[in-house]
C-alpha positions in Angstrom: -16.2 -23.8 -11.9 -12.8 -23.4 -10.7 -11.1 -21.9 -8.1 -8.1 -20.6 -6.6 -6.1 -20.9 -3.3 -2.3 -20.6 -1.8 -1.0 -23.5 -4.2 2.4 -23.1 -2.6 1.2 -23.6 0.8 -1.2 -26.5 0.3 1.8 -28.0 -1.7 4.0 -27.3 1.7 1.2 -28.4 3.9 0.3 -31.7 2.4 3.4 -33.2 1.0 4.4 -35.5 3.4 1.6 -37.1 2.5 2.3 -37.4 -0.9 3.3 -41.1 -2.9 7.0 -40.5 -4.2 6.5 -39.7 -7.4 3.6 -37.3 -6.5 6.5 -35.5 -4.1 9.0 -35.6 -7.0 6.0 -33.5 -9.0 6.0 -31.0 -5.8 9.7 -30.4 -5.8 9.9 -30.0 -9.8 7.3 -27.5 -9.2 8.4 -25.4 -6.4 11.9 -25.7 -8.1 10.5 -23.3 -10.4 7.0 -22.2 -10.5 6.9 -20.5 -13.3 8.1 -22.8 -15.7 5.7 -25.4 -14.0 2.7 -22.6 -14.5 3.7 -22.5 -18.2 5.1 -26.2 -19.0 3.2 -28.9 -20.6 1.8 -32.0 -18.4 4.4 -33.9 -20.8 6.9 -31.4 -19.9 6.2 -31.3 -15.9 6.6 -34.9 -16.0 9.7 -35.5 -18.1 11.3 -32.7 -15.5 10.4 -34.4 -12.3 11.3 -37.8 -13.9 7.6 -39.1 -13.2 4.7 -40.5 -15.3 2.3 -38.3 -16.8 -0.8 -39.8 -14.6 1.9 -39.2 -11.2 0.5 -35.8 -12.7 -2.5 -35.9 -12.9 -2.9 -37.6 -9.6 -0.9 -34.6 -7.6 -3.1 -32.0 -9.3 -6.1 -34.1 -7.3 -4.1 -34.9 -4.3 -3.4 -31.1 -3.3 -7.4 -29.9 -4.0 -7.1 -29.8 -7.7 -9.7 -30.5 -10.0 -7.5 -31.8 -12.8 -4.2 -30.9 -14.2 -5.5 -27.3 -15.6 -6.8 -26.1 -12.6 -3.0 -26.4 -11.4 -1.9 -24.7 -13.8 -4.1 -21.7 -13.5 -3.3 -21.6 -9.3 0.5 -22.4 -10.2 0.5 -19.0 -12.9 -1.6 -17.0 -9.9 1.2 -18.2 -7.3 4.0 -16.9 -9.8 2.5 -13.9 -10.3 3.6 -12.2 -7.4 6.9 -12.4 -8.6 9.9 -14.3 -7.5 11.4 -12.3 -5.1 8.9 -13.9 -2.5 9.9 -17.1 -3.9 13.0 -18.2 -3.9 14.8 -18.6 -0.6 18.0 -16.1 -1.5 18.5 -12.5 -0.2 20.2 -9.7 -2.2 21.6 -9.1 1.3 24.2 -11.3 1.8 24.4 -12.5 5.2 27.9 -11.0 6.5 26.0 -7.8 5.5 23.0 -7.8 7.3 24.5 -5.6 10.9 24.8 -2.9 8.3 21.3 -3.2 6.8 21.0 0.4 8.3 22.7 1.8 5.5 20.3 -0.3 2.8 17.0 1.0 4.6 18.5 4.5 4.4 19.2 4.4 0.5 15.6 2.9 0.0 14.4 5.9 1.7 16.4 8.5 0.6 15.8 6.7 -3.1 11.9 6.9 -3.0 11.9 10.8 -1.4 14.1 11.8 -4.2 12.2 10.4 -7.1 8.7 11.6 -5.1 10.3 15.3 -5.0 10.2 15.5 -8.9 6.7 14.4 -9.0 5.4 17.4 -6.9 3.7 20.0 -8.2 3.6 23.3 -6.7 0.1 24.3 -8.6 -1.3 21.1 -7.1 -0.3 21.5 -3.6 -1.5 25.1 -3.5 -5.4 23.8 -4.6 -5.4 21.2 -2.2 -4.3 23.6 0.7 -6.9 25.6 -0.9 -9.7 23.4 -0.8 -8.6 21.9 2.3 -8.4 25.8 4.1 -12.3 26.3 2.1 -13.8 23.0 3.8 -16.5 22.7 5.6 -15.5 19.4 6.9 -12.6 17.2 6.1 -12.9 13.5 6.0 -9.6 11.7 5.7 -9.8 8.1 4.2 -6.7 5.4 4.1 -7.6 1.8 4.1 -4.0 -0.5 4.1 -0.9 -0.2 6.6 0.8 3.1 5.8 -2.3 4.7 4.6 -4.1 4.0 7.2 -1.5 5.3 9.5 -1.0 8.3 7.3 -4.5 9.1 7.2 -4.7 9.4 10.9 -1.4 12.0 10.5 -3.4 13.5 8.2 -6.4 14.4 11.2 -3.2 15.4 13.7 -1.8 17.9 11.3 -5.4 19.2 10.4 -5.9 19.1 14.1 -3.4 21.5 14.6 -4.0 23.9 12.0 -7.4 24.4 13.2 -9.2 22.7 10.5 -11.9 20.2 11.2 -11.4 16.7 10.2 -12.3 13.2 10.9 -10.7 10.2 10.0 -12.1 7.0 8.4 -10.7 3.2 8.0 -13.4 0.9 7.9 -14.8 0.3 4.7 -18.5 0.7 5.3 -18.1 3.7 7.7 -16.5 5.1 4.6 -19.1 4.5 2.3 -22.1 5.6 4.7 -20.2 8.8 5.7 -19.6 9.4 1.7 -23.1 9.2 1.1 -23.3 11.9 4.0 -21.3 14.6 2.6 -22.3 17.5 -0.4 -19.9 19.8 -2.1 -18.5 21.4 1.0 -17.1 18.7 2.0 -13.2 17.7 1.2 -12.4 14.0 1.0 -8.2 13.8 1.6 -7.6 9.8 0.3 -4.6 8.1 0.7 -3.3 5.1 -0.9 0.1 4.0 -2.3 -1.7 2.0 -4.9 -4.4 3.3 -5.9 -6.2 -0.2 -6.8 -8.4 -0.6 -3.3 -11.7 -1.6 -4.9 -13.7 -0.7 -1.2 -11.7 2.7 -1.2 -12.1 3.4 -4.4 -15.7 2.5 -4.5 -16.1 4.9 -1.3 -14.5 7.9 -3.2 -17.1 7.0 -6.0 -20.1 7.8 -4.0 -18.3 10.5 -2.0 -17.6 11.8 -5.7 -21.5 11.5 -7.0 -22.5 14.1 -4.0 -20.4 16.6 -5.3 -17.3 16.0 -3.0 -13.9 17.6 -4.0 -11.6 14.5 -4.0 -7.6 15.7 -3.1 -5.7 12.1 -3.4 -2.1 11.2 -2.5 -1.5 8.2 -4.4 -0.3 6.5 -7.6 -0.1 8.4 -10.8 -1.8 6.5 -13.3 -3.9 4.4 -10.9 -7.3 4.3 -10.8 -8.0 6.4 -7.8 -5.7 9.6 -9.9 -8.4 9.2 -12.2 -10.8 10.1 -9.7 -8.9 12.9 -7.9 -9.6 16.6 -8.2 -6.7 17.3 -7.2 -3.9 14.7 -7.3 -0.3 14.5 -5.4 1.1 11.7 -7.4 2.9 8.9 -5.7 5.6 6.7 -7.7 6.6 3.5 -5.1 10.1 1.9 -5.8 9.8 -2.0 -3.9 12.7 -3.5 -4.3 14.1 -7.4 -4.3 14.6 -7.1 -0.3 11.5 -8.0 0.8 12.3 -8.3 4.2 11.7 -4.4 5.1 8.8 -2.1 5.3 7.7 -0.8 2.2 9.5 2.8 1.5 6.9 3.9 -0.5 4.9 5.1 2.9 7.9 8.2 3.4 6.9 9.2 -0.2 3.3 9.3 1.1 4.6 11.1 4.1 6.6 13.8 2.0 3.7 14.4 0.1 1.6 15.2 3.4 4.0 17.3 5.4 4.2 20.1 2.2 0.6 19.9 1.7 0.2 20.7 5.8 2.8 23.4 4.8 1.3 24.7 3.0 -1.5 25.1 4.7 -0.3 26.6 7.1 1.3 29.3 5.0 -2.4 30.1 3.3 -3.6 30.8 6.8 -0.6 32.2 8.6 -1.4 34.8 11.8 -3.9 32.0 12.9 -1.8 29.1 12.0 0.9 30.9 14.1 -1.3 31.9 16.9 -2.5 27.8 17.1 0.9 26.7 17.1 1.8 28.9 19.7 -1.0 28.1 22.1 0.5 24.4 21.6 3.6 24.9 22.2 3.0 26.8 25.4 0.2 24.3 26.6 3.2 21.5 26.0 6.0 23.6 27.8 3.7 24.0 30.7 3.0 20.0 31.0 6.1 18.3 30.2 8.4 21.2 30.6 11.3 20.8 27.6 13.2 23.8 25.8 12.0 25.8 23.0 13.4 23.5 20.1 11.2 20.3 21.4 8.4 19.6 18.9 4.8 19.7 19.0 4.3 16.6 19.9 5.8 13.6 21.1 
């Protein structure tokens, strides 16, 4: 049976090592990987100027089985695209003190195609079910969901609503088997295709659970959703920088908390008040400081 690995950083690891010809076949190949992927062992050979057994004989020198097994780890390698490939950035380098202003367009990029994707109806059922709640469980497995899903329990926090927030997959999936239709489960994930997460949901989902997800439309988690604040991520060639996608996520969760609020709005004012004085009377500050820090 075969099986795959990091082809591109065995290659790097183990070429000195390698006989010449066997490092002419490594430099052909991270040349261009996916033409090596695709390309014939005839065709590999003829570009690295090598014999077709100086082949054969890299495939087995870097963990291969035989020349098809390299193949099928070369096509998995170029299928995360070349942008984390090749060694060029579509910053050039007498740009990069302003890469500010590239960050900042990303941003203001992704909020603007996110705003179109918001739906008023939606927002005001999942401030709906999330005011009707018995108990909220917020669940974000990742880097921005997870620190999104722990925003999630400080806004809900502050509204008065209780919540608790989950990261680790099997906590997830005992606490899902813990909840009935009372319970609220507010997911978050940019992609949408987290098989633990999405497993979790399932069970959470099979006791009845209302499912409110802020994720990607079309993905495999929306499908699940009850209610559904649809994500759209823009990544871009640069892939130097934070993914922007996570502001879109952030958008989505500050009008839903808005809205919220507004559903509930003498206690949602009295809360926020008792806050804000509690603050004031710690850290002193003037009135326009936020709730927070």
């Amino acid at each position: 049976m075969s099986h795959s690995f990091d082809i591109v950083s065995r290659i790097a690891e183990r070429s000195g090592q390698l006989r010449l010809a066997e490092q002419k076949v490594a430099q052909a190949i991270l040349g261009d990987l996916p033409f090596a992927a695709s390309a014939s062992i005839q065709t590999l050979a003829k570009q690295a100027g090598v014999s077709e057994a100086s082949v054969t004989r890299f495939a087995k020198a870097i963990g291969c089985r035989d020349v098809r097994e390299l193949k099928m780890n070369l096509a998995q390698a170029a299928a995360i695209g070349q942008r984390f490939l090749r060694a060029d950035s579509p910053v050039a380098e007498d740009q990069l003190p302003q890469i500010v202003d590239t960050i900042y367009a990303d941003i203001h990029k992704v909020l603007e195609v996110n705003r179109a994707l918001l739906s008023q109806e939606a927002l005001q059922q999942a401030a709906q079910a999330l005011l009707q709640a018995r108990m909220i469980y917020a669940f974000g497995m990742g880097g921005g969901s997870t620190m999104l899903s722990d925003e999630a329990r400080y806004r809900l926090v502050r509204l008065g609503r209780p919540v608790a927030t989950y990261h680790d997959a099997m906590l997830q999936r005992m606490v899902a088997a813990t909840l009935d239709k009372n319970d609220v489960v507010l997911v978050l994930s940019t992609t949408g295709n987290v098989p633990e997460l999405n497993a979790n949901c399932a069970v959470a989902k099979a006791y009845g659970v209302r499912l409110l997800a802020i994720t990607a439309l079309g993905s495999p988690l929306a499908a699940m959703a009850d209610v559904l604040l649809p994500l759209k991520s823009l990544e871009t060639d640069f892939i130097f920088k934070p993914s922007s996608s996570r502001y879109a996520m952030m958008m989505a969760l500050d009008v839903l908390m808005a809205e919220l609020a507004l559903l509930q709005k003498d206690h949602s004012q009295e809360l926020l008040r008792r806050l804000k004085f509690t603050l004031d009377a710690h850290r002193g500050g003037s009135n326009r400081e936020p709730l927070g820090d």
